[in-house]
Kinemage of the C-alpha trace (Angstrom):
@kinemage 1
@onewidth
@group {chain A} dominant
@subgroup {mainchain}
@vectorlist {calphas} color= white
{ca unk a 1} P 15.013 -16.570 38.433
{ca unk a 2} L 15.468 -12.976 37.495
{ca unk a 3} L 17.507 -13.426 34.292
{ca unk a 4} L 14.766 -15.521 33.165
{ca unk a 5} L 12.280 -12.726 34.227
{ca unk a 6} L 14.258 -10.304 32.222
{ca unk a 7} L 14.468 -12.839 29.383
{ca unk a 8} L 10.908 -13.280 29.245
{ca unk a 9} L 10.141 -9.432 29.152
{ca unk a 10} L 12.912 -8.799 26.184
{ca unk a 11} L 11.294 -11.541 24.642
{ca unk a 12} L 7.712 -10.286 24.851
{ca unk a 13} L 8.676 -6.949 23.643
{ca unk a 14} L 10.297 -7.880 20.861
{ca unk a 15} L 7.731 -10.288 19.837
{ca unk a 16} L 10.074 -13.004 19.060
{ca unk a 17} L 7.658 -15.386 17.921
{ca unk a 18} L 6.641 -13.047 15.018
{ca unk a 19} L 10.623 -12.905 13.918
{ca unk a 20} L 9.901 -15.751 11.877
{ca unk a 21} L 6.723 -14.950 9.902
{ca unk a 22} L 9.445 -11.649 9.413
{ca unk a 23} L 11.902 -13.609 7.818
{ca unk a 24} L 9.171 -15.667 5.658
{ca unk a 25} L 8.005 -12.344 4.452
{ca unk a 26} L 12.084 -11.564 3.462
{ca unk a 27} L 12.117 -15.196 2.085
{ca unk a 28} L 8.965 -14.506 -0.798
{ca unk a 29} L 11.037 -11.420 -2.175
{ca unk a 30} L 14.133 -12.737 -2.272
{ca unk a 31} L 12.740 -15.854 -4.608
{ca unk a 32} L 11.365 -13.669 -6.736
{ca unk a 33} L 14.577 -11.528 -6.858
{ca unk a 34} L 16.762 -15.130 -7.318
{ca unk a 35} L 14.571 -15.607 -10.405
{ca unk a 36} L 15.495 -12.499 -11.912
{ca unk a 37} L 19.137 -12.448 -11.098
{ca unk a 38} L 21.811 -13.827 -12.536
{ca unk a 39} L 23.687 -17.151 -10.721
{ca unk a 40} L 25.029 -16.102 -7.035
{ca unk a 41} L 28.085 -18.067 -5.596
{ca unk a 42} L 27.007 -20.266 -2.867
{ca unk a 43} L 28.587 -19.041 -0.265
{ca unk a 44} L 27.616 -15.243 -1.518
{ca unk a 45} L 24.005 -16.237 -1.428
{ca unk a 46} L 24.242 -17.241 1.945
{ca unk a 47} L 26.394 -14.378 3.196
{ca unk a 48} L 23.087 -11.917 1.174
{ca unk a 49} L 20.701 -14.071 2.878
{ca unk a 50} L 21.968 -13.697 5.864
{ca unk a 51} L 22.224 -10.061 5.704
{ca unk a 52} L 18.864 -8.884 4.908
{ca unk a 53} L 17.773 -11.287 7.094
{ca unk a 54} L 19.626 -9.405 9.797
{ca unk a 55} L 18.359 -5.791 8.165
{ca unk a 56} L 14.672 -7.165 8.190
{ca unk a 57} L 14.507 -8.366 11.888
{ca unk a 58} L 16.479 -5.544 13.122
{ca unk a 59} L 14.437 -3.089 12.013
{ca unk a 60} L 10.936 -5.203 13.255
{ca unk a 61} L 13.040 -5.390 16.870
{ca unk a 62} L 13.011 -1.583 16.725
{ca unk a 63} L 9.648 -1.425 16.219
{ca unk a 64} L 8.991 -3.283 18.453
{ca unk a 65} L 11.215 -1.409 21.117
{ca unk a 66} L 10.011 2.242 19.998
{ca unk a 67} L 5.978 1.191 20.353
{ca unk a 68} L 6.493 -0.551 24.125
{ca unk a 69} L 8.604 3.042 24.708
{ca unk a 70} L 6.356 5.421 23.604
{ca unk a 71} L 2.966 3.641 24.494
{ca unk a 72} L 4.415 3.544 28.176
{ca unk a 73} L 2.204 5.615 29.593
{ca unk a 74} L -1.039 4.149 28.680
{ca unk a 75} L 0.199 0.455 28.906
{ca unk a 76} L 0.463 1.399 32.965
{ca unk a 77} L -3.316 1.666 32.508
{ca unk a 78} L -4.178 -0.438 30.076
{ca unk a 79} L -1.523 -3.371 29.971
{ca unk a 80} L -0.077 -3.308 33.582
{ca unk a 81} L 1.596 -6.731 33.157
{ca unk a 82} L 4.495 -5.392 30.435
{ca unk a 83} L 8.176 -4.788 31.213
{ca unk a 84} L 7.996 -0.950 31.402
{ca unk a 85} L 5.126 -0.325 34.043
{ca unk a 86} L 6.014 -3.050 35.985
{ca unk a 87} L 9.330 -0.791 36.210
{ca unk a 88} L 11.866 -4.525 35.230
{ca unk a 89} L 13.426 -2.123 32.525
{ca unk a 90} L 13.947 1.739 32.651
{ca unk a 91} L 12.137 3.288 29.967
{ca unk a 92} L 15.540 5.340 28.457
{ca unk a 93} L 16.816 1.581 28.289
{ca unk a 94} L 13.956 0.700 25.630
{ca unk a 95} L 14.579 4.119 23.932
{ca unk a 96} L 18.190 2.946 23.295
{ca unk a 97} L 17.422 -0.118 21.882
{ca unk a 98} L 14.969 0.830 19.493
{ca unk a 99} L 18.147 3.153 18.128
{ca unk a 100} L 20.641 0.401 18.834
{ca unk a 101} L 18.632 -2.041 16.027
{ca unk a 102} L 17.497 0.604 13.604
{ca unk a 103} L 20.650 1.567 13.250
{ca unk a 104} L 21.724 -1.516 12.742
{ca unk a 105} L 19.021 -2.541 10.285
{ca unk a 106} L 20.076 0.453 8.734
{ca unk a 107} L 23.739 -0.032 7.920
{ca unk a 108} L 23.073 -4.113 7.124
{ca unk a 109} L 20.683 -3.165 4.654
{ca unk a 110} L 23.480 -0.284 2.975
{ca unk a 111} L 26.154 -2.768 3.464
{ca unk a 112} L 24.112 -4.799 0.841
{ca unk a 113} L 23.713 -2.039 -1.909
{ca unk a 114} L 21.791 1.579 -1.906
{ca unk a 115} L 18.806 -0.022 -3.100
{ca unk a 116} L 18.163 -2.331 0.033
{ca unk a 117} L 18.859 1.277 2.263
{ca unk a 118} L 16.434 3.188 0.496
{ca unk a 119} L 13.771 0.338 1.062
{ca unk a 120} L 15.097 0.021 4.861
{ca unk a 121} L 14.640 3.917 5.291
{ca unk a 122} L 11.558 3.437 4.348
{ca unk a 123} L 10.516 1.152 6.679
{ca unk a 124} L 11.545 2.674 9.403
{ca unk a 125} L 9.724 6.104 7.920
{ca unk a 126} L 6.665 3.304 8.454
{ca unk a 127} L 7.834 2.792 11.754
{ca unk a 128} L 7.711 6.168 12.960
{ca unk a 129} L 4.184 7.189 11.468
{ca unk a 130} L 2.756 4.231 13.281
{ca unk a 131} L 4.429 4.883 16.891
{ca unk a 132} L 3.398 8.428 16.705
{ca unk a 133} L -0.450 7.914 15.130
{ca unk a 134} L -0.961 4.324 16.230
{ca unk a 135} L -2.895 5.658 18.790
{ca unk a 136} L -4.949 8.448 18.043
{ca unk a 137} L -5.748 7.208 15.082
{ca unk a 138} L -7.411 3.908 13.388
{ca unk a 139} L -5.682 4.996 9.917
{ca unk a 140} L -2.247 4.206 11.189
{ca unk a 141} L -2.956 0.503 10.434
{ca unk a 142} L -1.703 1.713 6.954
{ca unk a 143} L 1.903 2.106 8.170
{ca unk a 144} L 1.998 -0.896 9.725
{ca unk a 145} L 1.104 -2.809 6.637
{ca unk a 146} L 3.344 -1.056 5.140
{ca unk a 147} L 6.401 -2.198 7.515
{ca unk a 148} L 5.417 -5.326 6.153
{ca unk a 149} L 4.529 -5.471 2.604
{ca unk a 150} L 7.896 -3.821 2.353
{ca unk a 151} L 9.549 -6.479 3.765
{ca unk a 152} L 9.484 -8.766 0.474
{ca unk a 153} L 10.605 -5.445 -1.381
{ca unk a 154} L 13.853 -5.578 0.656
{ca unk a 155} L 14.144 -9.314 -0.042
{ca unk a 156} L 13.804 -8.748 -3.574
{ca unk a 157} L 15.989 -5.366 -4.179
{ca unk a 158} L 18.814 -7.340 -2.372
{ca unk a 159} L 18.785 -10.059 -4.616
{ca unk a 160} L 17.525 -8.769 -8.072
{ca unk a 161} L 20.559 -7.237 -10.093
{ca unk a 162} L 19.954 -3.639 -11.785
{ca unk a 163} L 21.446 -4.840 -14.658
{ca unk a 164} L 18.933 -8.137 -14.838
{ca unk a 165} L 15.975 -5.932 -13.731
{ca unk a 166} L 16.563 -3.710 -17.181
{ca unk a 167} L 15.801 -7.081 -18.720
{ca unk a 168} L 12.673 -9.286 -19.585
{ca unk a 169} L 10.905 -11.201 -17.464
{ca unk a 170} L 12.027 -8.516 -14.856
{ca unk a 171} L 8.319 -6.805 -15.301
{ca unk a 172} L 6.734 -9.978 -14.542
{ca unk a 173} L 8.559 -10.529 -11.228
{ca unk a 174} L 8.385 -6.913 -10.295
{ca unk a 175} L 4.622 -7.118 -11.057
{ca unk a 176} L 3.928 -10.512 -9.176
{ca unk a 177} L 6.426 -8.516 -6.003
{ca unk a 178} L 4.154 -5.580 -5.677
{ca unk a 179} L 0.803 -8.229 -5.778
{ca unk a 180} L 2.428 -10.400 -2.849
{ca unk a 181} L 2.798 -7.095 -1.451
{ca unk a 182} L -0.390 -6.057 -1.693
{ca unk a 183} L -1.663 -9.067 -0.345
{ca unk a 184} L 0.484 -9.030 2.332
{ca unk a 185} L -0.623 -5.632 3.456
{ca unk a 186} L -4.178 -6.619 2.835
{ca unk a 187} L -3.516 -9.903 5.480
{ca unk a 188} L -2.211 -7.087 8.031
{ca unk a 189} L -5.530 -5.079 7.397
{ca unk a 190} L -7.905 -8.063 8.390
{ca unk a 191} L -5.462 -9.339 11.338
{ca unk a 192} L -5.365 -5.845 12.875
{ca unk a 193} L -9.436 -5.522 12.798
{ca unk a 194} L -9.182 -8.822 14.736
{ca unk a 195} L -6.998 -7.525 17.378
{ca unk a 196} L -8.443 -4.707 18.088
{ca unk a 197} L -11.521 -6.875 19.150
{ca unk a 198} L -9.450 -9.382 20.711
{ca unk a 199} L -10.725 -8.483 24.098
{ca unk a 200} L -14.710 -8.215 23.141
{ca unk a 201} L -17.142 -10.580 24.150
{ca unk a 202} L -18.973 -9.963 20.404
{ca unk a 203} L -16.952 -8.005 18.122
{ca unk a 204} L -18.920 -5.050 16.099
{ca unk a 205} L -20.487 -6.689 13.057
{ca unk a 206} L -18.821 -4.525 10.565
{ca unk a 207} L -15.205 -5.495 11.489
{ca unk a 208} L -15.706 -8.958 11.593
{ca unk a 209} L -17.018 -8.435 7.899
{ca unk a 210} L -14.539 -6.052 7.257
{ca unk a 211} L -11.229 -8.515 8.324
{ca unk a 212} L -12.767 -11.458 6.171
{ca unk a 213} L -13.066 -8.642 3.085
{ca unk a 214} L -9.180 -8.415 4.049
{ca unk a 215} L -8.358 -11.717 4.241
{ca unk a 216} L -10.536 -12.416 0.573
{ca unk a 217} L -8.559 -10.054 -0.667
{ca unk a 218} L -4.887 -11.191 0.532
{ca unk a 219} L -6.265 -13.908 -1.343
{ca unk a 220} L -7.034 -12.825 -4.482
{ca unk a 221} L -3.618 -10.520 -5.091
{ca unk a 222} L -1.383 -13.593 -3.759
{ca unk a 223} L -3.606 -15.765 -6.973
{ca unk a 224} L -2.887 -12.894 -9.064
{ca unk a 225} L 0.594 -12.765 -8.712
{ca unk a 226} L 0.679 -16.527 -8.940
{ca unk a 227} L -1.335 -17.537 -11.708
{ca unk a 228} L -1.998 -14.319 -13.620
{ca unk a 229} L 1.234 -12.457 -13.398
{ca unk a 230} L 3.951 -15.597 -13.126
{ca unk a 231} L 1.678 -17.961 -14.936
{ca unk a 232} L 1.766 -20.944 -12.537
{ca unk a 233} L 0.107 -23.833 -13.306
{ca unk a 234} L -3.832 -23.214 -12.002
{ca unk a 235} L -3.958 -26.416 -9.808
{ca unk a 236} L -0.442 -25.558 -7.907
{ca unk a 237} L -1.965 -21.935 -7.484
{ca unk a 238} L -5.357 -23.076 -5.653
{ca unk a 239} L -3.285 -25.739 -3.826
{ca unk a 240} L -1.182 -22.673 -2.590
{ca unk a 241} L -4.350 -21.096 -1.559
{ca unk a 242} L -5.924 -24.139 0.714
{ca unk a 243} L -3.416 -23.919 3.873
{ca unk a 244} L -3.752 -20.530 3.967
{ca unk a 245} L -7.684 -20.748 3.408
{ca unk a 246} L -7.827 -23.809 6.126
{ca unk a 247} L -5.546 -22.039 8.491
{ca unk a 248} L -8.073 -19.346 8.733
{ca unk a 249} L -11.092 -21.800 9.570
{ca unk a 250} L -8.742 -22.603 12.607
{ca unk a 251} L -8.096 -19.368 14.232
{ca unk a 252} L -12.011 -18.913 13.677
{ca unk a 253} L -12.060 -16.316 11.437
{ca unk a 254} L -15.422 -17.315 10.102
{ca unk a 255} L -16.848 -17.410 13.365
{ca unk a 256} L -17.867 -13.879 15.136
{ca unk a 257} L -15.256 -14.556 17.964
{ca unk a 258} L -12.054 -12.942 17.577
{ca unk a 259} L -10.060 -14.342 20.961
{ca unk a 260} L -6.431 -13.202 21.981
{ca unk a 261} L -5.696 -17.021 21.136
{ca unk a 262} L -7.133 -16.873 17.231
{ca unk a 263} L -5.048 -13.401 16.665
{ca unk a 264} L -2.216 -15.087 17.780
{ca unk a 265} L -2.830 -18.177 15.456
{ca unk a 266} L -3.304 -15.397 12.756
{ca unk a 267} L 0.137 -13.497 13.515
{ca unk a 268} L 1.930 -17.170 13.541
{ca unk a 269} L 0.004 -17.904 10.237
{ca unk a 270} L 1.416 -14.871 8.336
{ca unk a 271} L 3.856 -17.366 6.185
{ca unk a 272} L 1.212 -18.857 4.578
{ca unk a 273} L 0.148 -15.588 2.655
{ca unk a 274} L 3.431 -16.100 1.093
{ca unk a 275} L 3.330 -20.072 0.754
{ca unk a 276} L 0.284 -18.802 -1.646
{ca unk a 277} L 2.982 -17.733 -4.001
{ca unk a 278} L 5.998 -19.839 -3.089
{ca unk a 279} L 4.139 -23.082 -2.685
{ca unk a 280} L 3.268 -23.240 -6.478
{ca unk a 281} L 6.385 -21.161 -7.429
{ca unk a 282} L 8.477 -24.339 -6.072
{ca unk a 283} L 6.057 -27.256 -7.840
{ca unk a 284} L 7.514 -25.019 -11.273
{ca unk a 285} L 10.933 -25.106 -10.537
{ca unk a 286} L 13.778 -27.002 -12.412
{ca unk a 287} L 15.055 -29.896 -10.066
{ca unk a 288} L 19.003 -28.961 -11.106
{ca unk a 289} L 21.476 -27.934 -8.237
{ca unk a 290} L 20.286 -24.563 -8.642
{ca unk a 291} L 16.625 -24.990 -9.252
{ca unk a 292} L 16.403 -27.888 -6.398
{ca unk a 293} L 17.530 -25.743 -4.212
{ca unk a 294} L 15.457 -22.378 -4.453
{ca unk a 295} L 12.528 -25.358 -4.773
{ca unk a 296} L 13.171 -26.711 -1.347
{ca unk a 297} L 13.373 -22.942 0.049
{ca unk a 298} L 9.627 -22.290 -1.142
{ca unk a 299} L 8.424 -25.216 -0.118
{ca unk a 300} L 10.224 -25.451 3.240
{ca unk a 301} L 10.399 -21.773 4.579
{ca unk a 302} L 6.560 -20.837 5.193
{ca unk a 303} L 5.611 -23.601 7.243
{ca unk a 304} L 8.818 -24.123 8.691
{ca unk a 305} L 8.086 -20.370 9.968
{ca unk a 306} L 4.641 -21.137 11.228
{ca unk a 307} L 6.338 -24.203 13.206
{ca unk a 308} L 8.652 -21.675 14.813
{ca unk a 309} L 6.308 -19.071 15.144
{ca unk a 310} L 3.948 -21.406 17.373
{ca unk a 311} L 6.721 -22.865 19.237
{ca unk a 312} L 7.999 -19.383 20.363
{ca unk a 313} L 4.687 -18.118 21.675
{ca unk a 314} L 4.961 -20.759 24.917
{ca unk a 315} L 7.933 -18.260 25.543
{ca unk a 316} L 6.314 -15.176 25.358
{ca unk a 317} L 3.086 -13.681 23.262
{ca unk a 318} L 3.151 -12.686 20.155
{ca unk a 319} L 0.773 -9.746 20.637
């Protein structure tokens, strides 16, 4: 009964049911970065894969780690129920941890080339803003955005070869990364409005407005990079909009209500901002061993994560 006690509490500070929403995020940049690059051995691809997969959700596990260690203090007011004021961990144990996976993210991500360190570096410079300011400080929403719209940029350095990138179409994909980016981070905006008012019996008007302004926006940059920057067909592009769009009618986000049950809906939904650009980025692909392939890992990945995602909140929250 205790090891699943202590189980449950490692599991809730992690956040283990957003781990796969982190490695959807991984998945959109390292498509784009597959399209650029020249052809990887099979078995290389999945030894790369595998890797920054490792570098991503090390350095989210950190994160995770660091915030529940430093935000001690005022969860013993505020959130009684976690690991470290109900005393099941020592708070030095946390502390360790934290270091333990950064590190590790760390040398994964330079085991993979320079460029996937310099990108890992900076998300754990992210990292560290957002424990310190998180806080005091509404503005520290930025670095957590961040953490994430950087993710695909680690997917995609690892993958895309500096001799390919000094090549056309490596503009285009670079272009269409930094708009999935942007829309990524613009997703993160409008989920952490709703979570700050996840307790409230009537959220403030302005920040219900101001997450659906966020969530328009994730929108419109995950189109752009789609239709305007790749030049996907315009049909596959709206139908990559429509679960995301329908996804966020079931959380409630048009409704004034912003629940601890809808945020979590929204943090398992985080896949489907990149389905918006993978979903008609696999319809375009070639059907040959290679192109089948990278098809069937855009179409599969983002709902496949949102499966996982909801499965792993009935073993601990994702918030």
């Amino acid at each position: 009964m205790r090891e699943f006690v202590t189980l449950r509490a490692l599991s809730a500070t992690g956040r283990i049911a957003n781990i796969p929403s982190v490695l959807a995020n991984i998945g959109l940049g390292s498509a784009l970065g597959l399209a650029t690059a020249s052809p990887v051995a099979q078995g290389q691809l999945a030894s790369l894969g595998a890797s920054l997969a490792l570098a991503g959700v090390s350095l989210y596990l950190a994160g995770n780690f660091l915030n529940d260690w430093a935000d001690r203090d005022w969860d013993a007011v505020h959130r009684p129920e976690r690991a470290l004021p109900m005393a099941v961990f020592a708070p030095s144990f946390y502390l360790l941890l934290a270091l333990g996976f950064g590190l590790l993210g760390l040398c994964v991500a330079a085991m993979v080339h320079g460029a996937c360190l310099v990108v890992a570096l900076l998300i754990g410079g992210c990292i560290a803003l957002y424990t310190a300011f998180h806080k005091r400080s509404a503005w520290s929403v930025i670095a957590m955005g961040l953490c994430r719209a950087l993710l695909p940029v680690l997917g995609f350095v690892g993958f895309a070869r500096f001799g390919d990138l000094l090549a056309m179409p490596w503009g285009i994909f670079t272009m269409a990364l930094a708009a999935s980016a942007i829309g990524l981070f613009c997703h993160i905006g409008g989920l952490s409005m709703s979570a700050r008012h996840e307790s409230a019996d009537r959220p403030s008007g302005w920040s219900v407005w101001l997450s659906r302004v966020c969530y328009a926006a994730a929108a419109v940059w995950m189109f752009v990079a789609s239709y305007q920057l790749l030049s996907l067909p315009l049909l596959f592009c709206i139908a990559g909009l429509l679960p995301y769009a329908l996804w966020l009618g079931h959380c409630g986000t048009f409704s004034r209500r912003a629940d601890r049950a809808g945020v979590s809906h929204l943090l398992a939904g985080i896949p489907f901002v990149d389905w918006m650009v993978l979903l008609p980025f696999s319809m375009t692909l070639g059907m040959g061993p290679e192109g089948g392939r990278l098809a069937a890992f855009c179409l599969l990945l983002p709902p496949l994560a949102v499966w996982a995602g909801r499965l792993l909140q009935r073993l601990a929250s994702a918030t």
